[in-house]
C-alpha positions as CSV (number, residue, x, y, z in Angstrom):
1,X,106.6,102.4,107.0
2,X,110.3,102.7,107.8
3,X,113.0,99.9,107.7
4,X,115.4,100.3,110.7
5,X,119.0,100.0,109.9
6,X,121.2,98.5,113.3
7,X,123.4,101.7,113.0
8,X,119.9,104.0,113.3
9,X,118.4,101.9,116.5
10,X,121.9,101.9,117.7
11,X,123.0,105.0,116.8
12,X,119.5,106.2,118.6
13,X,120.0,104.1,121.8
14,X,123.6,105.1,122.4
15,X,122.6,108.9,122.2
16,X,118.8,109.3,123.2
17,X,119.2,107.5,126.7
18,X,115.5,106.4,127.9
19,X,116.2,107.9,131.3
20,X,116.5,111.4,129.6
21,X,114.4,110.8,126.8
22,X,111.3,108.8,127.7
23,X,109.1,111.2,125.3
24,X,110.8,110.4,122.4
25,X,110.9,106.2,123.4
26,X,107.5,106.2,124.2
27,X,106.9,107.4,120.4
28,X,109.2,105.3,119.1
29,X,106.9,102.3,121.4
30,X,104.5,103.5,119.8
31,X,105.4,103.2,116.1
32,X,107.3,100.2,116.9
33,X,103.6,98.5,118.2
34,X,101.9,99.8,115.0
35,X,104.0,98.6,113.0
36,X,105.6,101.8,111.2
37,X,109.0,101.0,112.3
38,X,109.8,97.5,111.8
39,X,113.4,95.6,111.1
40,X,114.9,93.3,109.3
41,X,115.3,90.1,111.4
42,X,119.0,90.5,110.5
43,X,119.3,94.1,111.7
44,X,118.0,92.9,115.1
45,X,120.8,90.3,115.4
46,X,122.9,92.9,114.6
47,X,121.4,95.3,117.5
48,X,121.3,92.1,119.4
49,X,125.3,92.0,119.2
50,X,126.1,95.3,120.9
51,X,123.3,96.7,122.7
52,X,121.1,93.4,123.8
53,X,119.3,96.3,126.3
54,X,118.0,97.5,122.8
55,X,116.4,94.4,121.2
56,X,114.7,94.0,124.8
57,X,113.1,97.2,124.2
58,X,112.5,96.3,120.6
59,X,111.0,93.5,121.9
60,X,108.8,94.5,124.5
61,X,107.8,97.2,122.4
62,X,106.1,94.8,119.8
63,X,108.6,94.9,117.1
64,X,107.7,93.1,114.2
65,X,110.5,91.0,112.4
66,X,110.7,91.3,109.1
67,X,111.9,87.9,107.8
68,X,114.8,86.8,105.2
69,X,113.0,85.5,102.3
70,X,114.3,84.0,99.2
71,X,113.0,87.0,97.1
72,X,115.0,89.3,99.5
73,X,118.3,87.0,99.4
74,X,117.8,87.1,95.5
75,X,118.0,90.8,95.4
76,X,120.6,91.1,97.4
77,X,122.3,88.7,95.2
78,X,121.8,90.6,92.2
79,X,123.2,94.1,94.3
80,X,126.2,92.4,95.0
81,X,126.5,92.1,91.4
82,X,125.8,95.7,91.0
83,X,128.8,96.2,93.3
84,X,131.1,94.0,91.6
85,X,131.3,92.1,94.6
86,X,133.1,87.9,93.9
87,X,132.3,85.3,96.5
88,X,132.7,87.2,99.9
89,X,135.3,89.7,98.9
90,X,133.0,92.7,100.5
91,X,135.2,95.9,100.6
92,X,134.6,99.1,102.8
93,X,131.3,99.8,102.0
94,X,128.7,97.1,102.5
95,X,128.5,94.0,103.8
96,X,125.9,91.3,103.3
97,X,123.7,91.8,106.2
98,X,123.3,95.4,105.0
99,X,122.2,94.1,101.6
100,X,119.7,91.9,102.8
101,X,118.4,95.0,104.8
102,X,118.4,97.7,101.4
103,X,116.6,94.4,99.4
104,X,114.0,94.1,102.4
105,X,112.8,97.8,102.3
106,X,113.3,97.9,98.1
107,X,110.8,95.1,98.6
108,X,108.9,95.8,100.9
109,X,108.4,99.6,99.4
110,X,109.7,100.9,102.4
111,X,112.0,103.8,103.2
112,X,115.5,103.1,105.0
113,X,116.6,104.6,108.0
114,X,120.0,104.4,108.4
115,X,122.8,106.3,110.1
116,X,126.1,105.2,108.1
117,X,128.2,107.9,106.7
118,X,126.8,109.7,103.3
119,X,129.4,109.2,100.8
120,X,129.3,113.0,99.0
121,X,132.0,111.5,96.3
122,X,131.2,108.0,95.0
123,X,134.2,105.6,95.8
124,X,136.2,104.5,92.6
125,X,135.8,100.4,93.3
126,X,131.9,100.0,94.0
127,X,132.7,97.5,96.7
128,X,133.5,100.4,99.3
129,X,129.6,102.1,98.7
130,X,128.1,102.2,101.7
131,X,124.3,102.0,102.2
132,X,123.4,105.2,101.4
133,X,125.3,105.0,97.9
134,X,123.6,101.9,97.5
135,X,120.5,102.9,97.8
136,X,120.8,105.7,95.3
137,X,122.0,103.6,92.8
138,X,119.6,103.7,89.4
139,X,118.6,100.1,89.4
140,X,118.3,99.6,93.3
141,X,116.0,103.3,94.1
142,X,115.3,102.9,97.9
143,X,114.9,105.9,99.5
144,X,116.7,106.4,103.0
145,X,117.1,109.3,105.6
146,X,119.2,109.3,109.1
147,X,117.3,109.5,112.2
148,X,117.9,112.8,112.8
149,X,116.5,113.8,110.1
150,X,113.4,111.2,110.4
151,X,112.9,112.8,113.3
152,X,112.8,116.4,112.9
153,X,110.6,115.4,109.5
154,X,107.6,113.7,111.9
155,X,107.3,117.0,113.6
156,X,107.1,115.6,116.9
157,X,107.9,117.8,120.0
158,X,109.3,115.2,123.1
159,X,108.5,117.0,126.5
């Protein structure tokens, strides 16, 4: 099962158009109805925001919300301590949304999908990690992949 990032279903909406790609949204439907790809209930406000056409689809698809719970709000408490994070003070990298979405596939034992930028060379301050350096911290382990690359993995051909 895969945890959606908002940048992945967005970055997948802006440049897989359903008009030219039905193949691949009717295998995204598909997953999205059994369940394999599911989203944090914040990631779909997120979508929500900027492409409401999306969540729609999300939506009529079946998507299943995963909800905020306090377990998830407490680990995402204790990764903004990993970051060095004070009160709201979020720098380049993260913000909270997105650690409520890392601590809901670390605890769900999900992979992350996510299409912000691999950071090859770790920021100095911690506070400008963005999900992918997140997620490979030591104490925080989720793995993650873009969706260009979840997609060539599942071996799917779209014709």
């Amino acid at each position: 099962m895969q945890v959606f990032d908002a940048s992945s279903m967005i970055h997948a909406w802006d440049n897989y158009p359903v008009a030219q790609f039905p193949g691949l949204w009717v295998w995204m439907a598909d997953r999205v109805a059994n369940g394999v790809i599911r989203m944090s209930e914040v990631a779909v406000e997120e979508v929500g925001h900027k492409t409401p056409e999306c969540v729609a689809w999300l939506k009529d698809a079946g998507l299943q919300k995963m909800s905020v719970t306090e377990a998830i709000l407490l680990e995402a408490f204790c990764m903004k301590g990993l970051l060095e994070i004070e009160e709201d003070k979020y720098g380049a990298g993260v913000d909270e949304n997105d650690l409520i979405i890392i601590a809901t596939a670390k605890l769900n034992g999900c992979e992350l999908v996510t299409d912000e930028a691999f950071q090859a060379a770790l920021p100095k301050r911690k506070q400008n990690y963005k999900i992918p350096a997140v997620c490979g911290m030591q104490t925080v382990n989720v793995a993650w992949v873009g969706f260009l690359a979840y997609l060539k993995r599942s071996g799917a051909v779209f014709g």
